[in-house]
KOLPAKOL-846616 format. One record per atom (N, C-alpha, C, CB): residue number from 1; atom name; x, y, z. Coordinates in Angstrom, 3 decimals. Atoms other than C-alpha are relative to their C-alpha. Glycine has a CB too. Layout:
KOLPAKOL-846616
{node NUM 'CA' {X Y Z}}
...
This chain:
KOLPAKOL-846616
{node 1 'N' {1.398 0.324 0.230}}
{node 1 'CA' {48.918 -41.999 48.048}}
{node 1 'C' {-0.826 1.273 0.207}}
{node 1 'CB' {-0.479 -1.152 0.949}}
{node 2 'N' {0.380 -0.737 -0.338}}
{node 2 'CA' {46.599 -39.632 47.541}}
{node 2 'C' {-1.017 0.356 1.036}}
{node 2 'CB' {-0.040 0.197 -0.725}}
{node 3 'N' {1.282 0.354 -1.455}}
{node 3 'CA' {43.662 -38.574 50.739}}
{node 3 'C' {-0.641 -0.296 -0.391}}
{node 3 'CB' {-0.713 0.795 0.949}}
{node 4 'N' {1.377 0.282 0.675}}
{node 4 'CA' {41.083 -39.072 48.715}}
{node 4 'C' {0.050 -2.006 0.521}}
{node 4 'CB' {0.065 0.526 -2.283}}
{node 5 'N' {-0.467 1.403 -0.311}}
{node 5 'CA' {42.653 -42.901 48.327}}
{node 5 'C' {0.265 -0.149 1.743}}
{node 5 'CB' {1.521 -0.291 -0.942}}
{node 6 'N' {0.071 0.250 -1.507}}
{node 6 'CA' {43.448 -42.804 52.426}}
{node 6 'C' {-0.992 -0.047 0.563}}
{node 6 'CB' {0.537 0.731 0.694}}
{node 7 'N' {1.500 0.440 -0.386}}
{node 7 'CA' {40.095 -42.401 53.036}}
{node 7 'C' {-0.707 -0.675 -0.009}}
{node 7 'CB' {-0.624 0.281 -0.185}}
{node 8 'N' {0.948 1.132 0.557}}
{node 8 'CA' {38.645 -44.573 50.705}}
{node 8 'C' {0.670 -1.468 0.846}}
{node 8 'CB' {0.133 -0.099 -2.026}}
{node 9 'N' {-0.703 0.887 -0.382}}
{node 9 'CA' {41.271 -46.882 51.954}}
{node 9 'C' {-0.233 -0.323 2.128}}
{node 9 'CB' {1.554 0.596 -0.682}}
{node 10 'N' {0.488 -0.492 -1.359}}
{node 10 'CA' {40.070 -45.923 55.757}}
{node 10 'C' {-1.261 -0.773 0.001}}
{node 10 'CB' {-0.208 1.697 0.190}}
{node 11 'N' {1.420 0.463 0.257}}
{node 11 'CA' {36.872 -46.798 54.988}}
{node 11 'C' {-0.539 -1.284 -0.102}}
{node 11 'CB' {-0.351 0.434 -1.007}}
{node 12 'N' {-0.207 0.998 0.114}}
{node 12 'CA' {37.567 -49.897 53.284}}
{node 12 'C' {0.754 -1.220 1.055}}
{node 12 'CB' {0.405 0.271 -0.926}}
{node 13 'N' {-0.714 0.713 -1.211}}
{node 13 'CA' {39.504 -51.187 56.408}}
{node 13 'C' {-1.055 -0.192 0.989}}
{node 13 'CB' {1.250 0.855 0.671}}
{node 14 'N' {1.142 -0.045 -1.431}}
{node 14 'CA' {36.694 -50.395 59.004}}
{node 14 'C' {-0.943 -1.294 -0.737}}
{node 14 'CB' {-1.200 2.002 0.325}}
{node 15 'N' {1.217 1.612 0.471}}
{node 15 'CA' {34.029 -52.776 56.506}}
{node 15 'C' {0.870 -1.179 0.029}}
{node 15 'CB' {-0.812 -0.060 -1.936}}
{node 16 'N' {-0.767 1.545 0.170}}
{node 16 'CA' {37.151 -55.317 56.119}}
{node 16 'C' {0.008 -0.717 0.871}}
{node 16 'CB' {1.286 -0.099 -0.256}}
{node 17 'N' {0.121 0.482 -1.803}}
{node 17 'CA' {36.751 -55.523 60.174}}
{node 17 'C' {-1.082 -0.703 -0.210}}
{node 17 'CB' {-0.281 1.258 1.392}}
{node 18 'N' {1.424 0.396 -0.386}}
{node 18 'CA' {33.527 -55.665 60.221}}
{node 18 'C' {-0.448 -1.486 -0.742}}
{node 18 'CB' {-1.071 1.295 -0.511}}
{node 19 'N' {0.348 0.964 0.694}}
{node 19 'CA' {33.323 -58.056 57.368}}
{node 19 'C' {0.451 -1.335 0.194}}
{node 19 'CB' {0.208 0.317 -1.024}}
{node 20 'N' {0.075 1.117 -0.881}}
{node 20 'CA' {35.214 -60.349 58.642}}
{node 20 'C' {-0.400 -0.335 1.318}}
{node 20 'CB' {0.859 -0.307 0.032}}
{node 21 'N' {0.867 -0.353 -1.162}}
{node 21 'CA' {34.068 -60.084 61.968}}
{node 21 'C' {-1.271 -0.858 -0.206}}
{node 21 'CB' {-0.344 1.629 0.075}}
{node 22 'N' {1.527 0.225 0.653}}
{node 22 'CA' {30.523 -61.241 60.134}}
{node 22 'C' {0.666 -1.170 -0.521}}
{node 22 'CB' {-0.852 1.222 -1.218}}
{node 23 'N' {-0.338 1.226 0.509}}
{node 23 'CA' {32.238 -64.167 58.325}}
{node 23 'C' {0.091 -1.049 0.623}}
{node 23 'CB' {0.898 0.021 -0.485}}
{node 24 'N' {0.001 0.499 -0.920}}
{node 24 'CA' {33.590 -65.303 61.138}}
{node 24 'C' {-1.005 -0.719 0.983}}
{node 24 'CB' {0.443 0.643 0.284}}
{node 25 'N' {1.045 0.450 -0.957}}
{node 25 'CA' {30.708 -65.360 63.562}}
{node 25 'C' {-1.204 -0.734 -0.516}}
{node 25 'CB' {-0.487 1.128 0.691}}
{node 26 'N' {1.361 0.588 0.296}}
{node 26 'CA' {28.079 -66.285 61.397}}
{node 26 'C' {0.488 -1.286 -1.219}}
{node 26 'CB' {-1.233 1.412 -0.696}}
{node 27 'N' {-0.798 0.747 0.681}}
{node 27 'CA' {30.266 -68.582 59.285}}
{node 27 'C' {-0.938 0.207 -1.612}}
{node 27 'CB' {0.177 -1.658 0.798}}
{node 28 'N' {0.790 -0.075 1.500}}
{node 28 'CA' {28.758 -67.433 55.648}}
{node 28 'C' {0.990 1.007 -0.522}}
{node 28 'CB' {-1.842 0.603 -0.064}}
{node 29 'N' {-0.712 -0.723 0.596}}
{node 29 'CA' {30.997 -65.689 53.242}}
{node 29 'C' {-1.077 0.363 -1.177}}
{node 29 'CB' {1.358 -0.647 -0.308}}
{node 30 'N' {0.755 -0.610 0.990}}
{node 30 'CA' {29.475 -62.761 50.603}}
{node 30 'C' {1.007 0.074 -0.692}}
{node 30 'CB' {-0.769 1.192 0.202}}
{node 31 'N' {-0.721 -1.091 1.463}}
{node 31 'CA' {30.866 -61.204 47.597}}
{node 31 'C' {-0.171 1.340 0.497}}
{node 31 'CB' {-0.955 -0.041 -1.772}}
{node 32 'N' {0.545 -1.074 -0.190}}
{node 32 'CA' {28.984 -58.235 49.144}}
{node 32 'C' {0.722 0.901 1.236}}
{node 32 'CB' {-1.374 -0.349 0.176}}
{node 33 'N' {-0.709 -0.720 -1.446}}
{node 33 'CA' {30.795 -57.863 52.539}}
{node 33 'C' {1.502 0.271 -0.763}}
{node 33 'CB' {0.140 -1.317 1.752}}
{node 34 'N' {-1.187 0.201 0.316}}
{node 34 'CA' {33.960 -59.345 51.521}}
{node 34 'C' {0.561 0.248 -1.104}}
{node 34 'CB' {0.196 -0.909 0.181}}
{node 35 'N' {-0.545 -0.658 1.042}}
{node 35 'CA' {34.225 -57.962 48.099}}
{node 35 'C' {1.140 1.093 0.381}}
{node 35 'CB' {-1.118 0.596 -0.708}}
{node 36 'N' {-0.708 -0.580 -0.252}}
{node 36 'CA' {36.343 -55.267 49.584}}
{node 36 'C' {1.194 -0.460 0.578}}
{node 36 'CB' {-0.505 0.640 0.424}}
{node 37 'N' {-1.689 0.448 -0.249}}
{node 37 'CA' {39.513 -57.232 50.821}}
{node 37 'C' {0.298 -0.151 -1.537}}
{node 37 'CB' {0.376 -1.728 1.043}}
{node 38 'N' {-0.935 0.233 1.456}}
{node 38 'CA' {40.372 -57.405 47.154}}
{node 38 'C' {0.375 1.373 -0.239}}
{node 38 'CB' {-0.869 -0.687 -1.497}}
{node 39 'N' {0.261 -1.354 0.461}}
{node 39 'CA' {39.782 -53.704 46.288}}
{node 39 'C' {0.883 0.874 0.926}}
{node 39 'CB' {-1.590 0.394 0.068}}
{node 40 'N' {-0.538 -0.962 -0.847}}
{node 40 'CA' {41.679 -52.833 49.462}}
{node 40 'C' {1.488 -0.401 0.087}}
{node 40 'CB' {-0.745 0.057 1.395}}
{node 41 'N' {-1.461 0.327 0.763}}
{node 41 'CA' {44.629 -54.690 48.460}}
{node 41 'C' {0.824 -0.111 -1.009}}
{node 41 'CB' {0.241 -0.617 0.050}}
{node 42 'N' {-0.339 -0.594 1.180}}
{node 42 'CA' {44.745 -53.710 45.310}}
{node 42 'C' {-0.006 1.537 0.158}}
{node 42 'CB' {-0.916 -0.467 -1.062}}
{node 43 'N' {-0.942 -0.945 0.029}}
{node 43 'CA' {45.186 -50.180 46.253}}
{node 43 'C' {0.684 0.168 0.834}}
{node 43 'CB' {-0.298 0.916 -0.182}}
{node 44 'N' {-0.947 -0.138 -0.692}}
{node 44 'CA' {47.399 -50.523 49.112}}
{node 44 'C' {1.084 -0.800 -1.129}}
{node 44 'CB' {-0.279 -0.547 1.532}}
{node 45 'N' {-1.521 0.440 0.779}}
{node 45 'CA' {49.798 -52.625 46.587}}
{node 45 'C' {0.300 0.905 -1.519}}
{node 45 'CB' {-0.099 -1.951 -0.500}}
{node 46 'N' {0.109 -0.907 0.966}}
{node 46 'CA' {48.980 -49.959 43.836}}
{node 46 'C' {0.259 -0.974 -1.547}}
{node 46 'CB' {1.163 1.286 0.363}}
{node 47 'N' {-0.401 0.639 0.589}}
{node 47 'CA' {48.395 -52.637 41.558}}
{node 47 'C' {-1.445 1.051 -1.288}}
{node 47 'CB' {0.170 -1.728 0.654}}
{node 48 'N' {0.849 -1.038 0.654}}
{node 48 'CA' {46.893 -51.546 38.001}}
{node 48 'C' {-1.454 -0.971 -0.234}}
{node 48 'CB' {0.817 0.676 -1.605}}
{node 49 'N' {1.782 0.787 0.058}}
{node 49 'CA' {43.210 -54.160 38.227}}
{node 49 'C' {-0.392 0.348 1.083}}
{node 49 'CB' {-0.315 -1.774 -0.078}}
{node 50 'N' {0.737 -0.390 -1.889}}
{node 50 'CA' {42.418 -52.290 41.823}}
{node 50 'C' {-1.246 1.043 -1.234}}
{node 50 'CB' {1.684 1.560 1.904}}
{node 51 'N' {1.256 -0.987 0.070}}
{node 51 'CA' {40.384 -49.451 39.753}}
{node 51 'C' {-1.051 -0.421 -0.931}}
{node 51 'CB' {0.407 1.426 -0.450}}
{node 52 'N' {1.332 0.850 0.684}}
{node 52 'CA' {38.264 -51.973 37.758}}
{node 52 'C' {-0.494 -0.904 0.957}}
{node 52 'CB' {0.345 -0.933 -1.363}}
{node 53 'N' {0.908 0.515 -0.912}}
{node 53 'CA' {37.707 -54.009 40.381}}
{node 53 'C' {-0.439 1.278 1.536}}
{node 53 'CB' {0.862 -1.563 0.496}}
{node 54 'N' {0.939 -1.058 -0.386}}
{node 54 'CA' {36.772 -50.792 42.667}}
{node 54 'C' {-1.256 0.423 -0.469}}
{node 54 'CB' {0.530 0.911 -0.073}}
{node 55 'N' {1.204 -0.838 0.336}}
{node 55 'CA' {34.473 -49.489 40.569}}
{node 55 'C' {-0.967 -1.541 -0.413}}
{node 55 'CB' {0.342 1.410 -1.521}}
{node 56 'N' {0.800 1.289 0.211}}
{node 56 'CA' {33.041 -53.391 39.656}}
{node 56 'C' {-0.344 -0.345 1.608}}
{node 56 'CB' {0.982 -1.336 -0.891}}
{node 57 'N' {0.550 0.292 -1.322}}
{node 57 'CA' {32.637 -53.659 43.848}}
{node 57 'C' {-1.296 1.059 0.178}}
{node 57 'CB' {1.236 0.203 1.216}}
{node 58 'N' {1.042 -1.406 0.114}}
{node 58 'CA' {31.001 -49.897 43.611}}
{node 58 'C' {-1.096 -0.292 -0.769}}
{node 58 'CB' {0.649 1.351 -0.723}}
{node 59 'N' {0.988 1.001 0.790}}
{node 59 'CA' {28.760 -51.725 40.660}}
{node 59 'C' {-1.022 -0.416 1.346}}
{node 59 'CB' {0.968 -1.589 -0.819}}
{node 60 'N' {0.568 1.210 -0.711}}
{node 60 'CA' {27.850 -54.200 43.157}}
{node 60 'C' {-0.817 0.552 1.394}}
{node 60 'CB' {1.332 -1.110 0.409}}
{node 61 'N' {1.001 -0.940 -1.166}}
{node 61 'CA' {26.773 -51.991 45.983}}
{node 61 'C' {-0.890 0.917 -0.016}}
{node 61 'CB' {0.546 0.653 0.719}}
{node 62 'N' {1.193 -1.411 0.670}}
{node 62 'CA' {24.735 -49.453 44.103}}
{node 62 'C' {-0.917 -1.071 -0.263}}
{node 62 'CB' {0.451 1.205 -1.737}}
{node 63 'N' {0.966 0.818 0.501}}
{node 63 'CA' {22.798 -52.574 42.855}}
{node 63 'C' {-0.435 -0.615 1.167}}
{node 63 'CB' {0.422 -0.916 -1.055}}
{node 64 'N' {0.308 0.733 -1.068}}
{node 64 'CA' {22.764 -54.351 46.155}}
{node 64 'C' {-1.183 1.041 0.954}}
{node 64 'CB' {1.520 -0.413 0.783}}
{node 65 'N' {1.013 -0.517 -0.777}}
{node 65 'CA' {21.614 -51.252 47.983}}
{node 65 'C' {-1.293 0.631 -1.355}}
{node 65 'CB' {0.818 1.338 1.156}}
{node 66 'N' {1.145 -0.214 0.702}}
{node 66 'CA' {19.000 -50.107 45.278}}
{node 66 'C' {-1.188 -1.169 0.215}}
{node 66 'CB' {0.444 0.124 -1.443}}
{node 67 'N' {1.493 1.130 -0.099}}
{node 67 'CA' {16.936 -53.536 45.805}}
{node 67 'C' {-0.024 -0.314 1.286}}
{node 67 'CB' {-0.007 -1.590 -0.896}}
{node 68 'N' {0.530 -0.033 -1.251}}
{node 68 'CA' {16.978 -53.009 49.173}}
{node 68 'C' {-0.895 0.809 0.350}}
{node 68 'CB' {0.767 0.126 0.754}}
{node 69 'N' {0.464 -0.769 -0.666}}
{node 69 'CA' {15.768 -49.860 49.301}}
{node 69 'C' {-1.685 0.096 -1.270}}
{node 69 'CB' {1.254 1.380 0.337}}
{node 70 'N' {1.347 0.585 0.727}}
{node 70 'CA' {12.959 -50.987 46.162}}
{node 70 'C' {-0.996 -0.845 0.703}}
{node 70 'CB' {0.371 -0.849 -1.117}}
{node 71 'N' {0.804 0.815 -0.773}}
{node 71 'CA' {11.911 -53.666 48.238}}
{node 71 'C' {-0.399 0.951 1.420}}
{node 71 'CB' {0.862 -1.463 0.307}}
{node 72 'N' {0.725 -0.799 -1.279}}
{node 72 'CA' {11.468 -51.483 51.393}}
{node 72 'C' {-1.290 1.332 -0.311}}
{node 72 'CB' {1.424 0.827 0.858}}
{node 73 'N' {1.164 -0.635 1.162}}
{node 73 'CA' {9.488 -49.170 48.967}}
{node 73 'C' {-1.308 -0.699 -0.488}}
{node 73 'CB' {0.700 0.184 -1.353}}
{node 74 'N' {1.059 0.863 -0.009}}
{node 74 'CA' {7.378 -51.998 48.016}}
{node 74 'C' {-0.751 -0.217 1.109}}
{node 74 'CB' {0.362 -1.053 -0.351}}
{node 75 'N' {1.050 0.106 -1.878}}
{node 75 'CA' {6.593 -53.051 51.988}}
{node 75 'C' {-0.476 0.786 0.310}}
{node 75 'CB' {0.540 -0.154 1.409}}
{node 76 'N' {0.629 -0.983 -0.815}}
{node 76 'CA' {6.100 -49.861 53.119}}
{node 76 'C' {-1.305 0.247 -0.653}}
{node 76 'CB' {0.839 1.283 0.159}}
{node 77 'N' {1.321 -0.134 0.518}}
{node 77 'CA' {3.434 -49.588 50.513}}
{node 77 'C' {-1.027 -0.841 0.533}}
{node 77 'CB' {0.017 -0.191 -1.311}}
{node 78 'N' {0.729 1.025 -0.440}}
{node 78 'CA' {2.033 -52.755 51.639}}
{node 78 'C' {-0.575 -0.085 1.440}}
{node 78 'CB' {0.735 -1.000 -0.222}}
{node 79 'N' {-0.206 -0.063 -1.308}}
{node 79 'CA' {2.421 -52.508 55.278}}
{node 79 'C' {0.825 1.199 1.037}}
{node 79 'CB' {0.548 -1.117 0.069}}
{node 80 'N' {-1.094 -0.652 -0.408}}
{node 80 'CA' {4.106 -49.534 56.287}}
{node 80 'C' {0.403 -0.279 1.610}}
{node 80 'CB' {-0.274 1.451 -0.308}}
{node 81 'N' {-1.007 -0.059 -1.400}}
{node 81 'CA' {4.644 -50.141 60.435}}
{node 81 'C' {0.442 -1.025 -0.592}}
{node 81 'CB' {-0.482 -0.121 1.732}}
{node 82 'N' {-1.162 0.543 0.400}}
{node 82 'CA' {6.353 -53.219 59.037}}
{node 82 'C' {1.685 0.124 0.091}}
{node 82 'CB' {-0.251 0.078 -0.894}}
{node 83 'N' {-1.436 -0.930 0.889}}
{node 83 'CA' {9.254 -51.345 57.649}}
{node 83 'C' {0.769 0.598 0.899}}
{node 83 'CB' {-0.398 1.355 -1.076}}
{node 84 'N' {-1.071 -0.225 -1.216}}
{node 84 'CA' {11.898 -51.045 60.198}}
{node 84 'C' {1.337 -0.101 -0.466}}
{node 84 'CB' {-0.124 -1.057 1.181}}
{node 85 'N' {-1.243 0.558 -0.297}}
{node 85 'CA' {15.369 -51.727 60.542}}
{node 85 'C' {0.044 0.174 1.219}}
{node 85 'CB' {1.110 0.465 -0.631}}
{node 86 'N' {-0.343 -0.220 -1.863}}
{node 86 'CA' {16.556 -53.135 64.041}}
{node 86 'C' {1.509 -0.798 -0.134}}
{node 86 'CB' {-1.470 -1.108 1.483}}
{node 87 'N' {-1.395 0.446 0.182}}
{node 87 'CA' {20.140 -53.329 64.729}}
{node 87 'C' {0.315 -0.172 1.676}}
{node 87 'CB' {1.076 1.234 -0.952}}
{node 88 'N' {-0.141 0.091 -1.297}}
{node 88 'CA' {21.074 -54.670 67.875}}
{node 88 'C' {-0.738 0.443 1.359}}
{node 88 'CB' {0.885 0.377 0.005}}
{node 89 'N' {1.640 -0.136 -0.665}}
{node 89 'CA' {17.077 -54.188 69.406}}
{node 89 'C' {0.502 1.678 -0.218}}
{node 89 'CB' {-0.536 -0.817 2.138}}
{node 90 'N' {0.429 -1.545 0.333}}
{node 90 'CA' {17.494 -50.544 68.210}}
{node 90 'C' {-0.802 -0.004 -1.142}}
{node 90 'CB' {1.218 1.009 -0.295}}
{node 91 'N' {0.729 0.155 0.808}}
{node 91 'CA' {15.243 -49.304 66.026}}
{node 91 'C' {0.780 1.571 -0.908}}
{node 91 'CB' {-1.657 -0.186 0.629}}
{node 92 'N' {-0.721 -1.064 0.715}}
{node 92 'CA' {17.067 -47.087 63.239}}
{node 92 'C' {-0.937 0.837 -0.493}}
{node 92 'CB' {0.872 -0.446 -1.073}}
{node 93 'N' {1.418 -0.710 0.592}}
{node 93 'CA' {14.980 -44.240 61.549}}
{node 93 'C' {0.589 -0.310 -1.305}}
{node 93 'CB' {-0.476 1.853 0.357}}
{node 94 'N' {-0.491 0.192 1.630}}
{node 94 'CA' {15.153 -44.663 57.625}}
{node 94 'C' {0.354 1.073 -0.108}}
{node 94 'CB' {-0.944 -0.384 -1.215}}
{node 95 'N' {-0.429 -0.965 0.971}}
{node 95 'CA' {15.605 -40.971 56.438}}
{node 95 'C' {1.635 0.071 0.967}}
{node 95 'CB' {-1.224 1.676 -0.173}}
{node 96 'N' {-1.537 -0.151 0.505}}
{node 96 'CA' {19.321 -40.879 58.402}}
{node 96 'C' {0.816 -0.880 -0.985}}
{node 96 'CB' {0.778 -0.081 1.104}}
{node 97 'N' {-0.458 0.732 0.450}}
{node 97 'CA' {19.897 -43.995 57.667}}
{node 97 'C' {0.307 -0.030 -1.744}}
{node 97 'CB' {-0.642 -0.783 0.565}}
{node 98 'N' {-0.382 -0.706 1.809}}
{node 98 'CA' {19.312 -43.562 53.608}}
{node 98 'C' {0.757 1.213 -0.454}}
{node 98 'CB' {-1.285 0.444 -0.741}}
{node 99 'N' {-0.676 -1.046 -0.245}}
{node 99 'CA' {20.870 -40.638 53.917}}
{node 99 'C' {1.757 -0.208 0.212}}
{node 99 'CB' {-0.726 0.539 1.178}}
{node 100 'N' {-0.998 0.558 0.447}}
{node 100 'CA' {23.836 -42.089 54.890}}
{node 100 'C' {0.522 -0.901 -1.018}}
{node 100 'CB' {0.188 -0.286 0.652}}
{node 101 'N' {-0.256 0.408 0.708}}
{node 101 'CA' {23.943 -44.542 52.621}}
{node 101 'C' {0.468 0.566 -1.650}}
{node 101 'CB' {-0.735 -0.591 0.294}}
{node 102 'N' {-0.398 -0.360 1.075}}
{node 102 'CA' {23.800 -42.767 49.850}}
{node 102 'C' {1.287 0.774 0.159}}
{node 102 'CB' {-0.988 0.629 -0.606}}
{node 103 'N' {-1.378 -0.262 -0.244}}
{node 103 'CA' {26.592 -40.463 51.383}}
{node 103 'C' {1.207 -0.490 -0.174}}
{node 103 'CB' {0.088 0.101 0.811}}
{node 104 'N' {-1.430 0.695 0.428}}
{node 104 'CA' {28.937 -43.351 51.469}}
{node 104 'C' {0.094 -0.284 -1.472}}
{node 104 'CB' {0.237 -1.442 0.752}}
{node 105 'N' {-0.396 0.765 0.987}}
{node 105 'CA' {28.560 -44.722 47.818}}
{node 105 'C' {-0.152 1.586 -0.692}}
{node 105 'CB' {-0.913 -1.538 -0.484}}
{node 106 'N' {-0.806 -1.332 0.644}}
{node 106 'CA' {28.807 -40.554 46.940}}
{node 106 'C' {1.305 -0.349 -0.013}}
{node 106 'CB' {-0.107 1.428 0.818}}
{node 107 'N' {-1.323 -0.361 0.306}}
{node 107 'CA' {32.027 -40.231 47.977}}
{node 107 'C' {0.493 -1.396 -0.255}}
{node 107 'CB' {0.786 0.850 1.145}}
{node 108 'N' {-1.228 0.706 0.339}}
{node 108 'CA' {33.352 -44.017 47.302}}
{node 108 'C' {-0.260 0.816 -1.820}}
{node 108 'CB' {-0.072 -2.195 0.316}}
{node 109 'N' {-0.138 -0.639 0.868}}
{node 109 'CA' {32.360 -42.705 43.543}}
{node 109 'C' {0.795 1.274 -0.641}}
{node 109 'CB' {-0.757 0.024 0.047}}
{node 110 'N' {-0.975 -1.643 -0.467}}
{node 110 'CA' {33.895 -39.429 44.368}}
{node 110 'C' {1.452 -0.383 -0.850}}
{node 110 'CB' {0.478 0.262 2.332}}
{node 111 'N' {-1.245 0.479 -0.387}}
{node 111 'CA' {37.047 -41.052 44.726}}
{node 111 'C' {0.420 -1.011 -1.214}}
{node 111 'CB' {-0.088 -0.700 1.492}}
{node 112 'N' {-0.288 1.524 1.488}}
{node 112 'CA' {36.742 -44.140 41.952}}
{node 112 'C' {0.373 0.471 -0.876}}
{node 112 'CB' {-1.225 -0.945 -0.781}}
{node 113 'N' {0.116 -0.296 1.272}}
{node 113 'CA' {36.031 -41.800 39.465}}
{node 113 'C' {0.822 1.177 -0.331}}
{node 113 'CB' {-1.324 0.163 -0.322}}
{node 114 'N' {-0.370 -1.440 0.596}}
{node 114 'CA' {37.956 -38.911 39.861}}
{node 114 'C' {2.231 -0.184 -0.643}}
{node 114 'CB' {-0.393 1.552 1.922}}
{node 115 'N' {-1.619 -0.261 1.556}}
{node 115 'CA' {41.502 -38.105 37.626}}
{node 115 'C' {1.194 -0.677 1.462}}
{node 115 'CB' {0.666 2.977 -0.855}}
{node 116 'N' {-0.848 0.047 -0.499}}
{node 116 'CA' {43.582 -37.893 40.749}}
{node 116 'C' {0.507 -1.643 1.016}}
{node 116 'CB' {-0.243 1.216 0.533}}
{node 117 'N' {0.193 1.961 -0.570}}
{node 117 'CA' {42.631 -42.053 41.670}}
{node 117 'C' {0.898 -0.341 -1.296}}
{node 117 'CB' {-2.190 -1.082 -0.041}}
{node 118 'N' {-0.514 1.354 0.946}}
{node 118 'CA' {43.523 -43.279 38.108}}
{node 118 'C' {1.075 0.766 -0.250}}
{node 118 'CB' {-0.909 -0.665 -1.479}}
{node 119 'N' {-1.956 -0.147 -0.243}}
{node 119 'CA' {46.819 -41.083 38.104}}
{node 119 'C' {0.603 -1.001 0.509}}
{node 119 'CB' {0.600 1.118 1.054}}
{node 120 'N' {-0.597 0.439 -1.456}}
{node 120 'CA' {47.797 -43.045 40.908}}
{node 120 'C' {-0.090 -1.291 -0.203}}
{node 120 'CB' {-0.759 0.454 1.410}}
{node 121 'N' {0.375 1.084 0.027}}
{node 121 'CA' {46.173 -46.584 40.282}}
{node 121 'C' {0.946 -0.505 -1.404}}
{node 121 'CB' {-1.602 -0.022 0.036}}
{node 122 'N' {-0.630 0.554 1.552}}
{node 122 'CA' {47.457 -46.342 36.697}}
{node 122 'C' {1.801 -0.012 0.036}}
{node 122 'CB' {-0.593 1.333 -1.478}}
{node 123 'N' {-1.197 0.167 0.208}}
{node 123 'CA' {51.129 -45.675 37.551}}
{node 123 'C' {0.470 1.510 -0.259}}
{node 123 'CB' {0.217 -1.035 -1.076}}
{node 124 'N' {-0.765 -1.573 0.653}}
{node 124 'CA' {51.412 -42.037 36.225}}
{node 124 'C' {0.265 1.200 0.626}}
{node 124 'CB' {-0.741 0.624 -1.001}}
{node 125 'N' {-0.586 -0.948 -1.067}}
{node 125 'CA' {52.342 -40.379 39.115}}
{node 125 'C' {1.042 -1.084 1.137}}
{node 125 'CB' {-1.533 0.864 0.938}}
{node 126 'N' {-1.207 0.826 -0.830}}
{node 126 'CA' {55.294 -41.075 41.731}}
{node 126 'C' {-0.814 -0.550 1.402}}
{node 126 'CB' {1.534 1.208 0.493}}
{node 127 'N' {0.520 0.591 -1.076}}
{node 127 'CA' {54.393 -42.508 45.006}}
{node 127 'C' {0.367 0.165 1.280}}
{node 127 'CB' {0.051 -1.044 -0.158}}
C-alpha cells in the first residue's frame, strides 16, 4: 500500500473512532460521519469501487463543509459575537480552525486524486 494510502487510511480510522463513538452515544447515524467505514474498507480490501466511493465521500465533505462555513459567513454578517464554535465549553478560534479544515480535505484530495492511489485501487500495481 502506498503512504499516501496509510495515511489517508490513518486518518480514516481516527474519524471511524470517533464516528462511531458519536453513533453510539448520541444514537443518530449520518452519511457524513459514517460515510467513511465504507471508503476505509474499500481500501484496506483494495477493492476496485473504494476510489469512486472516496472521492463521492470527498464530494460530500467539500459540500458539507462549504455550507457550514457559508452559513457562518452569513451570521457573522448578521451578528458577528454570535459566531463561535464551542467544543467541550472551549471556545475554538475560526482562522485555525478553517485552516485546518481545509488542510484535511487538501490532502484527502491529494491522495484521491493522485496516479499513485488509482495504480493501486485499480489493480495495476503489485501489493
Amino acid at each position: 500500500m502506498p503512504k499516501r494510502l496509510i495515511l489517508l487510511a490513518a486518518l480514516y480510522c481516527l474519524i471511524g473512532i470517533a464516528a462511531l463513538w458519536r453513533a453510539i452515544a448520541t444514537q443518530s447515524f449520518d452519511l457524513f460521519t459514517l460515510g467513511v467505514l465504507p471508503v476505509l474498507v474499500g481500501i484496506i480490501m483494495r477493492a476496485p469501487w473504494s476510489s469512486l466511493v472516496l472521492k463521492i465521500y470527498l464530494g460530500m465533505q467539500t459540500l458539507g463543509f462549504s455550507a457550514l462555513g457559508i452559513t457562518a459567513i452569513i451570521a457573522y454578517r448578521i451578528t458577528p459575537e454570535d459566531v463561535k464554535v464551542v467544543f467541550a465549553g472551549y471556545n475554538i478560534p475560526m482562522q485555525p480552525l478553517v485552516i485546518s479544515i481545509i488542510s484535511l480535505l487538501l490532502v484527502q484530495y491529494w491522495v484521491a486524486f493522485s496516479k499513485v492511489t488509482y495504480r493501486y485501487l485499480s489493480g495495476k500495481t503489485q501489493p
